[in-house]
Each structure stands twice: as C-alpha cells, then as structure tokens.
C-alpha positions, 0 to 999 in steps of 0.5 A: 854651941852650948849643949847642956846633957842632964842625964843621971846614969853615967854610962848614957851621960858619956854615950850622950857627950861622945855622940854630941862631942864627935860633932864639931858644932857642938863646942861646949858640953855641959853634963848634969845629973838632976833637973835642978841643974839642968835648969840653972844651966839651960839659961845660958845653953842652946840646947839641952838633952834630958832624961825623962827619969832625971831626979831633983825637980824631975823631968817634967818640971824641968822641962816646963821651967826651961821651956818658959825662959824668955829664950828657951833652947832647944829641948830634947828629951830622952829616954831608955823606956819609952813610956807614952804618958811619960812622952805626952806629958813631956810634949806638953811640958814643951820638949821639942823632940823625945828620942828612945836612947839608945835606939835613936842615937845615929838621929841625935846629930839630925834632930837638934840640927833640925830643931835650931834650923827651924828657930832661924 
C-alpha cells in the first residue's frame, strides 16, 4: 500500500514514516515537504497523511485537489495545534480524518485501516 506523508518539519515527518513503516501493510512511504508535491503524488498513492500547516499551495487547497481526483485516496490530516476553523475547513476541503500529532499517534494504524475498510 502506498502512503504519501507531506509533513514539513522532519522530526514529525519520521515520527510519521516510523509509526506507518512499523506496519507491514504500508509497503511503500513517500515523504514530501509541501502540498505541491503531495499533490503530484497522491495520484498514484492510497493514502495520504498531511499537515495542516504544510507549505506550497498549502493544506487546504491540497486537500481539495486530491479529494476531486477521480480516485481520490484516503486523506488524513494532521496537526500539532488543533485548531478548530483549521479542522473544519480542512473536513469540507474533504479530509477523511484529522488526528492532533502527537497525541493521537497510537490511532494512526486503526484510522487509515479503517477508512480503507470503509472505501471496499
């Protein structure tokens, strides 16, 4: 399974790819560092974590373009301050699922499993 991780601060970005990579279904893991290339990416990708603070076109807009790719994956967003105008708008863009980082690491692995679940 191909998981596309745009995060722009590298300490989260490896906490992210260690949490995902310990999972053995999660084959291939892509790190980014801007909704630019998270876009480009998330084509091809099944899922894809994202920062809600990331740069380039920015989150928000990220996460509109890939939710209206023809076979969008599973969006899941994250953020180290929650912030709720930032959730909501994120929700309605079409992110799947917003998980605060770090406190909802330990849910990661259950929340992608089942938001594809859902999609089969």
């Amino acid at each position: 399974m191909r998981v596309v991780i745009a995060e722009s601060h590298p300490s989260v970005s490896a906490e992210l790819q260690e949490a995902l990579g310990a999972d053995g279904r999660f084959d291939h893991l892509e790190a980014v560092v801007d909704g630019d290339s998270a876009a480009r990416s998330a084509r091809d990708a099944d899922v894809v974590v994202i920062d809600l603070c990331v740069g380039g076109r920015g989150s928000l807009g990220t996460i509109g373009s890939i939710h209206r790719l023809a076979r969008p994956p599973v969006i899941v967003g994250v953020t180290t301050a929650p912030e709720p105008w930032r959730i909501r708008a994120a929700r309605v863009e079409g992110a799947d699922a917003i998980l605060d980082w770090p406190a909802d690491k330990s849910r990661i692995i259950d929340c992608i499993a089942g938001l594809l679940a859902e999609r089969t």
